[in-house]
N, C-alpha and C positions, 0 to 999 in steps of 0.2 A: 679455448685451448685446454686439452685435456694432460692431467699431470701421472705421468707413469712411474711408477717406480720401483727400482729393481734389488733384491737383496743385496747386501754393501757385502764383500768377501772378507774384509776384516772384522765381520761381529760374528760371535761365536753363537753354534746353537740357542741356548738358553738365555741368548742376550734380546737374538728377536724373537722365542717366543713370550718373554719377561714385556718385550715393546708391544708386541702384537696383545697381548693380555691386556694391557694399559689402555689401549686403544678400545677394542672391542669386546673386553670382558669376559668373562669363562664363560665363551656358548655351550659347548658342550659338557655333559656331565661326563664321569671318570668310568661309569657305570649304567647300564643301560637294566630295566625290569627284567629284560631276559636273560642278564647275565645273574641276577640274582636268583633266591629259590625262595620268592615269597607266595604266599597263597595270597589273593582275592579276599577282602573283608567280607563282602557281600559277593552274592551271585551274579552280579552287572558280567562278571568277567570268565564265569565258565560256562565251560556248554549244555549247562542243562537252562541258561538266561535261553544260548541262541537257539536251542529246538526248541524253547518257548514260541519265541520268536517268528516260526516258522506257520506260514498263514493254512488254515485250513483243507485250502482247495491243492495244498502241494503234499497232502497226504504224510501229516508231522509225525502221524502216531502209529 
């Protein structure tokens, strides 16, 4: 038997997601890399890695 269940109309916003939190923990973060304005430590993450990257016979250079 599968158990379903459905928002209660008397709990106020921040009450389920206070329960939902409890439950499942902050999946998401508040912020995502590309909201931010950070540079790449190393080169893994700009495009001079992926024309690296890019194999010979597809004419990189």
């Amino acid at each position: 038997m599968e158990r379903v269940t459905t928002p209660r109309s008397d709990e106020a916003d921040w009450e389920r997601r206070r329960r939902l939190a409890a439950v499942f923990g902050d999946v998401l973060p508040e912020s995502t890399s590309d909201d931010r304005d950070e540079k790449p430590t190393d080169e893994s993450g700009t495009d001079a890695w992926l024309r690296a990257q890019v194999p010979p016979h597809h004419g990189g250079d």
